[in-house]
Backbone as XML, in Angstrom:
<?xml version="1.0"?>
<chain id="A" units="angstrom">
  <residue number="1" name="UNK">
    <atom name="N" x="0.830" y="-1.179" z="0.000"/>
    <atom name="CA" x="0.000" y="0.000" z="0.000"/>
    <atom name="C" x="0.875" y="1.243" z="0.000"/>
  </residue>
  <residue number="2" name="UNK">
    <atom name="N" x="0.363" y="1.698" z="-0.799"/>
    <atom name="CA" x="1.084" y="3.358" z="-1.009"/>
    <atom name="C" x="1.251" y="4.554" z="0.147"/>
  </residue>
  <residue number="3" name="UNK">
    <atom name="N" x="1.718" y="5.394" z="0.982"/>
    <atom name="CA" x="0.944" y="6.391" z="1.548"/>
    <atom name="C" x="0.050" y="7.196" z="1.063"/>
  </residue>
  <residue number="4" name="UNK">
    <atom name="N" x="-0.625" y="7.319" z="2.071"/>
    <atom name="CA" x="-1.746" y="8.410" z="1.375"/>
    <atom name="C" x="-1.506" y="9.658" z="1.253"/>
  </residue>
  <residue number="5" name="UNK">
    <atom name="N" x="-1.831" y="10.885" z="0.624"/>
    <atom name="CA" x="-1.155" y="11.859" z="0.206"/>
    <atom name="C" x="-1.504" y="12.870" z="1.665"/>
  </residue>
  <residue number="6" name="UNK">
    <atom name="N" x="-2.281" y="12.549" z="2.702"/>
    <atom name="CA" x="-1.791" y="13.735" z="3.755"/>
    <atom name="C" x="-1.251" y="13.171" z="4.540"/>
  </residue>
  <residue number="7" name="UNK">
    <atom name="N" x="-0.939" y="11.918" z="4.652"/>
    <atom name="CA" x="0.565" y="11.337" z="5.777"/>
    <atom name="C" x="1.464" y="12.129" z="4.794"/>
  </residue>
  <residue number="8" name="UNK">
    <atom name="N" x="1.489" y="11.670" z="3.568"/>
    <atom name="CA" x="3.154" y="12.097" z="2.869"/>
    <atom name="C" x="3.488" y="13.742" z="2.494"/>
  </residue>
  <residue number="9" name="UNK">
    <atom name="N" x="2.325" y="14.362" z="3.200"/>
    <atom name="CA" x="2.637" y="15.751" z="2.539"/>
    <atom name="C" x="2.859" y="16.162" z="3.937"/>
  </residue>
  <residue number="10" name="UNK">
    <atom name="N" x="2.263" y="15.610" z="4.887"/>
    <atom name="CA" x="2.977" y="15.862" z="7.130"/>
    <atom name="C" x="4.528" y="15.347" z="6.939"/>
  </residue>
  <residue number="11" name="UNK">
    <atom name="N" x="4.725" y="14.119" z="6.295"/>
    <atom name="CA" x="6.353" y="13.607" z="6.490"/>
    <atom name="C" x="7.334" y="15.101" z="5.652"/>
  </residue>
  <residue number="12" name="UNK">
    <atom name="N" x="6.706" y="15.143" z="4.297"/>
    <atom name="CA" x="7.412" y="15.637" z="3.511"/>
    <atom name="C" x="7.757" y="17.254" z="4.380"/>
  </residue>
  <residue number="13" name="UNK">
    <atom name="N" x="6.267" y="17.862" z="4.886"/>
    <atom name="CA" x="7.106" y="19.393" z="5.278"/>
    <atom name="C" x="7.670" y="19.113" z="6.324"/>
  </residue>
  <residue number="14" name="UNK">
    <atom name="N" x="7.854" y="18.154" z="7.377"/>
    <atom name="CA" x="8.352" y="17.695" z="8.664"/>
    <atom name="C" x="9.897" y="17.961" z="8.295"/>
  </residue>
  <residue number="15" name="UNK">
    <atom name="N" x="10.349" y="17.670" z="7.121"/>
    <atom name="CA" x="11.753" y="17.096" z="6.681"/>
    <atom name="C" x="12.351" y="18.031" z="5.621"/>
  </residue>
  <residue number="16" name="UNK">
    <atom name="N" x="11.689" y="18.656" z="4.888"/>
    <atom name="CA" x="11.596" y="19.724" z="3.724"/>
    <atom name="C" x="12.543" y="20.751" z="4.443"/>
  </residue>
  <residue number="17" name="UNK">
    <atom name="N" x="13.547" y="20.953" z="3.720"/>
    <atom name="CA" x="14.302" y="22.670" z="3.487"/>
    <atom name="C" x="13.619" y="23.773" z="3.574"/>
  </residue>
  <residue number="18" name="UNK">
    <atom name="N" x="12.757" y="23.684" z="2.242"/>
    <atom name="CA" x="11.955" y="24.572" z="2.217"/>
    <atom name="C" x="10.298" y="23.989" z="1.766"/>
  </residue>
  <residue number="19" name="UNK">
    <atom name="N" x="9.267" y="24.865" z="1.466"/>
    <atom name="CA" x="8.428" y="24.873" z="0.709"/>
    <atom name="C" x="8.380" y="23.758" z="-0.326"/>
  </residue>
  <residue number="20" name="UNK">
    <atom name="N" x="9.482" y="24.046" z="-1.468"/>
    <atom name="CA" x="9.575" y="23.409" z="-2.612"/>
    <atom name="C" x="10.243" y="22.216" z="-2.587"/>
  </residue>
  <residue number="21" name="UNK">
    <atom name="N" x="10.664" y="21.844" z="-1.547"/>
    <atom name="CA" x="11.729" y="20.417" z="-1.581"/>
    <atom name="C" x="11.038" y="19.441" z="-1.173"/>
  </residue>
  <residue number="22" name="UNK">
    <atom name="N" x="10.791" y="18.318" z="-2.356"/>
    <atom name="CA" x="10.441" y="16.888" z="-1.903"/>
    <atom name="C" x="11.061" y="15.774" z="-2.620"/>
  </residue>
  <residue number="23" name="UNK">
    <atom name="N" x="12.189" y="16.104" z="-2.660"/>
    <atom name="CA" x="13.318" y="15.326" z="-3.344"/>
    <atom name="C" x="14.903" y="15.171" z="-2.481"/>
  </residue>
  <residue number="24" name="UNK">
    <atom name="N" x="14.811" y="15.834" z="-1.116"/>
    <atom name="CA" x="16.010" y="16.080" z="-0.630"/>
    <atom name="C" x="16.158" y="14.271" z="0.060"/>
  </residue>
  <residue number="25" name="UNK">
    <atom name="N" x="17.208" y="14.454" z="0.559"/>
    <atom name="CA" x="18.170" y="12.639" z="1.240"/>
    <atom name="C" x="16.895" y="12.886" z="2.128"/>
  </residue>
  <residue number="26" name="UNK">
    <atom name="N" x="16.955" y="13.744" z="3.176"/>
    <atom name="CA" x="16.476" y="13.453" z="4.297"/>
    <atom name="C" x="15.086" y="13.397" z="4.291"/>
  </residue>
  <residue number="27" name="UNK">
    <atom name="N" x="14.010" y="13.875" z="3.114"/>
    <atom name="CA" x="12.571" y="13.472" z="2.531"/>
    <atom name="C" x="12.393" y="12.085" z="2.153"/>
  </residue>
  <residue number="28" name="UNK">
    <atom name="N" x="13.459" y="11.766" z="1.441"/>
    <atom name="CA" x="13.578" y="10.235" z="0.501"/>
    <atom name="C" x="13.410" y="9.950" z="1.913"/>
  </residue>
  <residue number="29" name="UNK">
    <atom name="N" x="14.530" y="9.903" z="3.380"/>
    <atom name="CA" x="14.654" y="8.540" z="4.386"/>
    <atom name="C" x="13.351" y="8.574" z="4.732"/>
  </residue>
  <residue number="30" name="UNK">
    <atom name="N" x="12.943" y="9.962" z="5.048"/>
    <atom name="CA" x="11.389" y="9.531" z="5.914"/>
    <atom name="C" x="10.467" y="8.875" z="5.308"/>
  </residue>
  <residue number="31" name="UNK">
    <atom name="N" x="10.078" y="8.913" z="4.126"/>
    <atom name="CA" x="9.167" y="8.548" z="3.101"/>
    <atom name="C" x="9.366" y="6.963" z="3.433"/>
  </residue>
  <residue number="32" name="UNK">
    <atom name="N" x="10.415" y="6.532" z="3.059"/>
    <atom name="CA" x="11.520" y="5.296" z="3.344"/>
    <atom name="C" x="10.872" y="4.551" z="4.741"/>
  </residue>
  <residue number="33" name="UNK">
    <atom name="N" x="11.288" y="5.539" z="5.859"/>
    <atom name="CA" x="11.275" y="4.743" z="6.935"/>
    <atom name="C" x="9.436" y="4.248" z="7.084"/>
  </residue>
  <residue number="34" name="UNK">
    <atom name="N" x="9.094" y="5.533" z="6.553"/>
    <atom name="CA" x="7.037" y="5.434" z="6.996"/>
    <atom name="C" x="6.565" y="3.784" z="6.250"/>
  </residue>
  <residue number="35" name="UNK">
    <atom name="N" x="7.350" y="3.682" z="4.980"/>
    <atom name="CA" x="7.001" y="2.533" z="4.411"/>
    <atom name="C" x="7.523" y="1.455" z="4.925"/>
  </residue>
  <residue number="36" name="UNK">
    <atom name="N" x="8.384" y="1.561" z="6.071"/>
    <atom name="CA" x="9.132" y="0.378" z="6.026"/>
    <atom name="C" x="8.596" y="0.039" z="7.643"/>
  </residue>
  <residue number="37" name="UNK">
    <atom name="N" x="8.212" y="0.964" z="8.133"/>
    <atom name="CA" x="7.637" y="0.301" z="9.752"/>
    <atom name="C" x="5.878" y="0.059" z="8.906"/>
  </residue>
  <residue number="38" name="UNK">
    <atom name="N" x="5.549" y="0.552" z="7.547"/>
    <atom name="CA" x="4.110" y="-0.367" z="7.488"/>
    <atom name="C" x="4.382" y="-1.351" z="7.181"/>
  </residue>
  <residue number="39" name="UNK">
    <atom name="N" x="5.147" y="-2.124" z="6.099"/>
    <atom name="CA" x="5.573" y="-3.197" z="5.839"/>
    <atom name="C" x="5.831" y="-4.326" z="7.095"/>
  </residue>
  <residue number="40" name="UNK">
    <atom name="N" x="6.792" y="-3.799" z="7.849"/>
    <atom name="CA" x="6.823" y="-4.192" z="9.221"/>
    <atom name="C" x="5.830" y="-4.810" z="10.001"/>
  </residue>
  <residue number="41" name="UNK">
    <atom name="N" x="4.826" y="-3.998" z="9.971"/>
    <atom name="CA" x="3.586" y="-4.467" z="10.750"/>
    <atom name="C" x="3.149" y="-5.330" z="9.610"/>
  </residue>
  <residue number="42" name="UNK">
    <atom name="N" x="2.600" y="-5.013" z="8.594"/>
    <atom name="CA" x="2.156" y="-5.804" z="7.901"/>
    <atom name="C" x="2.376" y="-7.311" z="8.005"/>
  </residue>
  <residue number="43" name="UNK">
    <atom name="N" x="3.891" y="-7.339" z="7.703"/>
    <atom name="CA" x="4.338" y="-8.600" z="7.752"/>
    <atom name="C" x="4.396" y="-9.712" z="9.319"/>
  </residue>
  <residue number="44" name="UNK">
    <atom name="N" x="4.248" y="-8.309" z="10.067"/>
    <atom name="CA" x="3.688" y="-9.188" z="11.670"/>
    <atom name="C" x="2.331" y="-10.189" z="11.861"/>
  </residue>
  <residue number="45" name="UNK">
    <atom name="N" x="1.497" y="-9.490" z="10.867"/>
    <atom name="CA" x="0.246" y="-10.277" z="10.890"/>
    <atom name="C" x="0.211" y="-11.255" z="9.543"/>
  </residue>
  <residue number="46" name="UNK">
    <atom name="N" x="1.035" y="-11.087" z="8.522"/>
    <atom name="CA" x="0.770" y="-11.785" z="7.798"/>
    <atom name="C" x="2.143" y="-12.518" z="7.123"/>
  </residue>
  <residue number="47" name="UNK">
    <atom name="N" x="2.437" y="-13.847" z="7.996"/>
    <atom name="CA" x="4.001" y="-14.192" z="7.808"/>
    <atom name="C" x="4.016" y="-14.715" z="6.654"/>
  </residue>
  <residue number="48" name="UNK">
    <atom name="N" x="3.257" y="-15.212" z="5.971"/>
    <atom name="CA" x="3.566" y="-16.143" z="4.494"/>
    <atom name="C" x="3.932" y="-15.362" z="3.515"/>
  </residue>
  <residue number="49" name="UNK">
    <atom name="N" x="4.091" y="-14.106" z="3.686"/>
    <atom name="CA" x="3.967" y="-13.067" z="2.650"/>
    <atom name="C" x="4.825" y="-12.626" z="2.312"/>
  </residue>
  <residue number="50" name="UNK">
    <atom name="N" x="5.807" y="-13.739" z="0.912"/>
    <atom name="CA" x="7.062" y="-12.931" z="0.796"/>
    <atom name="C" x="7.134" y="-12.576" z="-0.337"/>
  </residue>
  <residue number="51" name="UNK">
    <atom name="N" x="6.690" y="-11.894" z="-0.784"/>
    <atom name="CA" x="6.985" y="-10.911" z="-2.160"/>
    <atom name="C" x="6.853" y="-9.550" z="-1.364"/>
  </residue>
  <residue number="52" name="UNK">
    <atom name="N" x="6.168" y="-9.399" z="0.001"/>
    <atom name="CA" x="6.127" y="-8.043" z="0.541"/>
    <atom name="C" x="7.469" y="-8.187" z="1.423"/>
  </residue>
  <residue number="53" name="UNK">
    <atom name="N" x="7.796" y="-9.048" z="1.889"/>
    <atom name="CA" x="9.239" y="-9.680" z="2.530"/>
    <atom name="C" x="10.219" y="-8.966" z="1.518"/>
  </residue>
  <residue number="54" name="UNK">
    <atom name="N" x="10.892" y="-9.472" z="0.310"/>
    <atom name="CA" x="10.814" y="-9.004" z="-0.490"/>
    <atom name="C" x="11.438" y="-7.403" z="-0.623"/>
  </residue>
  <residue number="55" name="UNK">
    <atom name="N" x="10.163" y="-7.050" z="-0.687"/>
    <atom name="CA" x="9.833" y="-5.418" z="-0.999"/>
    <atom name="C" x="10.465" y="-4.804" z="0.173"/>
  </residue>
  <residue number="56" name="UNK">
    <atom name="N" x="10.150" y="-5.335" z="1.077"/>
    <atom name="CA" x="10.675" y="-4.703" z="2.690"/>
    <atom name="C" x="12.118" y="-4.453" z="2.693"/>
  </residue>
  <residue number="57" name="UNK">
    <atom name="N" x="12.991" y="-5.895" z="2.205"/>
    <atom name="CA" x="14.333" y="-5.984" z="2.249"/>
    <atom name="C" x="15.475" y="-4.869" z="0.834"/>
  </residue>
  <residue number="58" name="UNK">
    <atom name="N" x="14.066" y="-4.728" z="0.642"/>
    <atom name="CA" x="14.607" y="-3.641" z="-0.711"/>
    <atom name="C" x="14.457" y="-1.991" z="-0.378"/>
  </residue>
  <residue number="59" name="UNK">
    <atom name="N" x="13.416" y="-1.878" z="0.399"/>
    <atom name="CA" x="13.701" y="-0.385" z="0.863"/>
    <atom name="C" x="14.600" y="-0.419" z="2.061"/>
  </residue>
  <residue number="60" name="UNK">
    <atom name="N" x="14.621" y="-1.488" z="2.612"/>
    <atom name="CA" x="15.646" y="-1.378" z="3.768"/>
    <atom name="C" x="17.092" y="-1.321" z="3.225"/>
  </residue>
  <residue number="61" name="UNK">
    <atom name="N" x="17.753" y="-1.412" z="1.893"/>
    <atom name="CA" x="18.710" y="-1.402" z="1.257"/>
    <atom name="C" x="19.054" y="-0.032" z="0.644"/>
  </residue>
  <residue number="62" name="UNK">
    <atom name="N" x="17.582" y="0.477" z="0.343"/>
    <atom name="CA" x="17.591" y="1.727" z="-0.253"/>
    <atom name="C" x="18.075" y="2.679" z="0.650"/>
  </residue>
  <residue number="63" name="UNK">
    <atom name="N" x="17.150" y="2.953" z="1.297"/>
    <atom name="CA" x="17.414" y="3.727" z="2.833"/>
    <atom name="C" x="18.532" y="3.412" z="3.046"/>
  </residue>
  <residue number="64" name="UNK">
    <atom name="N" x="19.520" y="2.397" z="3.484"/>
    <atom name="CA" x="21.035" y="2.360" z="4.376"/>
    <atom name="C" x="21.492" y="2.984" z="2.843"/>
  </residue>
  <residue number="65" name="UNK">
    <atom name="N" x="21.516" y="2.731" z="1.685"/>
    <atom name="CA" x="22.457" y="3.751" z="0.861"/>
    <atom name="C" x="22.344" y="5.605" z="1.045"/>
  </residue>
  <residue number="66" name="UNK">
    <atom name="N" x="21.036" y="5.399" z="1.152"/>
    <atom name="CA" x="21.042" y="6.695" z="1.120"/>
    <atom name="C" x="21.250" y="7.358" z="2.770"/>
  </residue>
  <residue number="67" name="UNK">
    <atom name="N" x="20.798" y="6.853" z="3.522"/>
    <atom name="CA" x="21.917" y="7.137" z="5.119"/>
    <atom name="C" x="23.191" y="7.072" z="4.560"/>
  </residue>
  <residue number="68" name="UNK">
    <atom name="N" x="24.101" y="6.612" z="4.022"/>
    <atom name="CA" x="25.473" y="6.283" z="4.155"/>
    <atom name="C" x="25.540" y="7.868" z="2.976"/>
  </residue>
  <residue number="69" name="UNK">
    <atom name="N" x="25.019" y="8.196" z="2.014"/>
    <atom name="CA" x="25.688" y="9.288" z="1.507"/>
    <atom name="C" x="25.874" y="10.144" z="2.545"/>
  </residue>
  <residue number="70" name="UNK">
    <atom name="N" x="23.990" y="10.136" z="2.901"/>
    <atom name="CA" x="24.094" y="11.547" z="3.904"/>
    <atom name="C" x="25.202" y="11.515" z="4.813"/>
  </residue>
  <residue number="71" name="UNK">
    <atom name="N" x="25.424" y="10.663" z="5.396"/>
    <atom name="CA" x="26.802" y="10.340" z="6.482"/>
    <atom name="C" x="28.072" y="10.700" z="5.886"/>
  </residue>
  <residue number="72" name="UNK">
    <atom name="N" x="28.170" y="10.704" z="4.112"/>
    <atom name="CA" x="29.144" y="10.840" z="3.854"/>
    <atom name="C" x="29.605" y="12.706" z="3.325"/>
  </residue>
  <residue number="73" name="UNK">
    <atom name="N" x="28.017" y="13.339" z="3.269"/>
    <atom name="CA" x="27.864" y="14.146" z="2.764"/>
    <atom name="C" x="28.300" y="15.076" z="3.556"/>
  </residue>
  <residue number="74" name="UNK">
    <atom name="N" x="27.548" y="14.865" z="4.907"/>
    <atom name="CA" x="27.008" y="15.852" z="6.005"/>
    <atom name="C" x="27.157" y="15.391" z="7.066"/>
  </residue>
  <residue number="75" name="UNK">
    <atom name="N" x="27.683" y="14.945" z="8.072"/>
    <atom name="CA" x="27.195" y="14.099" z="9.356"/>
    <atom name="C" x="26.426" y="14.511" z="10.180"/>
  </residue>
  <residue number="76" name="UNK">
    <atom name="N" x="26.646" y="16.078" z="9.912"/>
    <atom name="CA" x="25.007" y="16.602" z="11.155"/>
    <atom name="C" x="24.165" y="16.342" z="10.915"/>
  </residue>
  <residue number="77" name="UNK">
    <atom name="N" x="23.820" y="16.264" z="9.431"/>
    <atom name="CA" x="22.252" y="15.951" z="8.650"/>
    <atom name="C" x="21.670" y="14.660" z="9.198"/>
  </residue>
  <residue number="78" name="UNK">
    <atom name="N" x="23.306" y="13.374" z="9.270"/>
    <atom name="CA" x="22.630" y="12.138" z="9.155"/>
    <atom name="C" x="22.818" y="12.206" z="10.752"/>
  </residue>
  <residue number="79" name="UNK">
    <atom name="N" x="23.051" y="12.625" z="11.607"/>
    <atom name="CA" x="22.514" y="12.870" z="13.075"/>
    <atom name="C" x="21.354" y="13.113" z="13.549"/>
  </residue>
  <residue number="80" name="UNK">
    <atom name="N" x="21.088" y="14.326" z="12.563"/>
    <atom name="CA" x="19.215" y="14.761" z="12.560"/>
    <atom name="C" x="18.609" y="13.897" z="12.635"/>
  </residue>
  <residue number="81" name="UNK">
    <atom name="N" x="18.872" y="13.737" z="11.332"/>
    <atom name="CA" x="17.493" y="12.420" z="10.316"/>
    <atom name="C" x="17.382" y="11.107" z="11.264"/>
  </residue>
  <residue number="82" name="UNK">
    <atom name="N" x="18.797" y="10.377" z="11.953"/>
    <atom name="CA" x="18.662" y="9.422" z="12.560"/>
    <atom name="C" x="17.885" y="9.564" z="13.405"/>
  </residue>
  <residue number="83" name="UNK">
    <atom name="N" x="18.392" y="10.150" z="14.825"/>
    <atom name="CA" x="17.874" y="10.937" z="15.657"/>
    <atom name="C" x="16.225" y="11.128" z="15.788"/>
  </residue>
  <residue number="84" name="UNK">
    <atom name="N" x="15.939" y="11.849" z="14.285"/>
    <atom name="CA" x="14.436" y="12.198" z="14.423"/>
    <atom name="C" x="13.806" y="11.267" z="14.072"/>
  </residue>
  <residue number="85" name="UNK">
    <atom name="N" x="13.884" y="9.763" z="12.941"/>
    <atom name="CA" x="13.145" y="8.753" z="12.693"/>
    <atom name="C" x="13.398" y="8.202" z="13.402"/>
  </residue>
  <residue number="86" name="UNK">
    <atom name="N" x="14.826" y="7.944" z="14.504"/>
    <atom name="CA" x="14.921" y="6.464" z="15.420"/>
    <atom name="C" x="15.631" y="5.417" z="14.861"/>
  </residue>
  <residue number="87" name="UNK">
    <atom name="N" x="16.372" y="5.441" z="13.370"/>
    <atom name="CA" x="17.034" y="4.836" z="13.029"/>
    <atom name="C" x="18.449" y="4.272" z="13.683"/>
  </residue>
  <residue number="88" name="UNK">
    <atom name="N" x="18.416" y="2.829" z="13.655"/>
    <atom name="CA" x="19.705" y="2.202" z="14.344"/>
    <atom name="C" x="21.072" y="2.524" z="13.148"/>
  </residue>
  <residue number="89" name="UNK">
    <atom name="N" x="22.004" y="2.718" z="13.750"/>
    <atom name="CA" x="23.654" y="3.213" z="13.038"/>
    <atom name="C" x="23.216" y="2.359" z="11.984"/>
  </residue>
</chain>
């Protein structure tokens, strides 16, 4: 399931530079993380389900690349971002 467009437009200004930014690292992680604790649950209630298994292990790949730029970019940024989603190192 997709987010719905007023969770993702609360994540997006939560994380946004400005106004116009919904393309920055630290938009992508949140977007990232929101999908990946639904998946999460999802897959709590429904264990046979691995093509969403799957899908899960693929944004969880996405996300650590894109943590590791920000880390490589910025380290305060990827302090924030951790920090504010709860992400483990």
């Amino acid at each position: 399931m997709a987010l719905d467009t007023a969770k993702k437009q609360e994540i997006i200004s939560k994380f946004a530079k400005n106004e116009k930014d919904t393309g920055s690292t630290e938009v992508q992680v949140a977007l990232l993380t929101e999908r990946i604790t639904y998946l999460t649950e999802h897959l709590k209630t429904n264990k046979k389900d691995h093509s969403s298994r799957v899908g899960l292990l693929k944004l969880v790949g996405q996300r650590r690349r894109l943590m590791r730029y920000l880390k490589n970019v910025d380290i305060t940024r990827w302090h924030t971002v951790k920090d504010a989603l709860g992400i483990r190192n």
